[in-house]
C-alpha positions in Angstrom: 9.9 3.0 22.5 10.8 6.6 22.6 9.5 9.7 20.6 12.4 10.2 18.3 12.9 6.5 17.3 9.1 6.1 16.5 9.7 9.3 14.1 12.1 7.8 12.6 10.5 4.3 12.2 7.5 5.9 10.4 9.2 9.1 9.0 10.0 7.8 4.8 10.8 10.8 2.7 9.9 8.3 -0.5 6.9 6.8 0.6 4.2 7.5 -2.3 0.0 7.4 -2.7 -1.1 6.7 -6.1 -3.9 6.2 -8.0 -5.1 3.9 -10.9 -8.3 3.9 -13.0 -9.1 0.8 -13.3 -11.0 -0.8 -17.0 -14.6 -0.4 -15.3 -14.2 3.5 -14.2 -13.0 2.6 -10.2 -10.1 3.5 -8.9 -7.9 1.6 -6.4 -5.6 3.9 -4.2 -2.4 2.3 -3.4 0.9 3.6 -1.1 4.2 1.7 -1.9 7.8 2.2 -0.2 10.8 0.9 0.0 13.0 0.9 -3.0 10.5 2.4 -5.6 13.0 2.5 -8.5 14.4 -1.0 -9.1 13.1 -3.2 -5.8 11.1 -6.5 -6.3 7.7 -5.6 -6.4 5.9 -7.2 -3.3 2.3 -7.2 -2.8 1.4 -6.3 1.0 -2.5 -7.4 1.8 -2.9 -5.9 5.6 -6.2 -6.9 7.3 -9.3 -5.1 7.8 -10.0 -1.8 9.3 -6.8 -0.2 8.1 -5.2 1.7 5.2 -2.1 0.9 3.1 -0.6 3.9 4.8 0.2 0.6 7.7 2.8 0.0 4.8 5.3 3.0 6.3 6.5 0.6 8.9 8.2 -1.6 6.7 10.1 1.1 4.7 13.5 0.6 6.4 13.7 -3.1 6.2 12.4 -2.8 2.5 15.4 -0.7 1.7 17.8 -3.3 3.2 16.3 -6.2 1.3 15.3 -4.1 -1.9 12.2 -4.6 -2.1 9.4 -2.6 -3.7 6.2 -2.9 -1.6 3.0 -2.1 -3.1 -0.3 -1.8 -0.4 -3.4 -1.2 -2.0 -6.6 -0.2 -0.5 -9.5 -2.4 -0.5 -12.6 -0.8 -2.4 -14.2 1.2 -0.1 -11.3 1.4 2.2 -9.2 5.3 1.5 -9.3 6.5 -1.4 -10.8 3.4 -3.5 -14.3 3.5 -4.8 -16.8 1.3 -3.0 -17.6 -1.6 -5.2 -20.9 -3.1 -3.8 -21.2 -7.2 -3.6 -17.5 -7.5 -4.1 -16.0 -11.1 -4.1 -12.5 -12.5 -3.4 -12.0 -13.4 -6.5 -12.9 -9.8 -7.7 -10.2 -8.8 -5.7 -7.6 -10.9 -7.4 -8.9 -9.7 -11.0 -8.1 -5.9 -9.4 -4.5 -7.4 -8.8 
């Protein structure tokens, strides 16, 4: 792949970080792209060892299926506070 198509692959003029406070006092970063406005909200869970910056990549083919995709870092992963003896299903109340 050359130079200039990678750019544009990962270059995405709306892609967003946000923050929420969540009920207990941590916060949960999250990136979303795609169509932002009016897409259908879709929930991206990447793997471990990455960010939901990893979201970027899908920006283009979000647009052309409108979709709204919404990555957000596990605690202790970016900008999300650390949240010690986390379960799964913690995860899924953070959801």
């Amino acid at each position: 792949m050359n130079v200039d198509r990678l750019k544009k692959l990962i270059e995405n003029p709306r892609y967003t970080k946000k923050k929420i406070t969540l009920k207990d006092g941590r916060i949960l970063s999250y990136s979303e792209c795609g169509n932002t406005e009016s897409g259908m909200p879709v929930l991206f869970c990447f793997g471990l060892m990455t960010s939901s910056v990893a979201i970027m990549f899908a920006h283009q083919a979000a647009l052309q299926n409108n979709l709204r995709i919404l990555a957000v870092d596990y605690p202790g992963i970016g900008e999300s506070t650390f949240q010690e003896g986390r379960t799964l299903s913690g995860w899924a109340d953070d959801m």
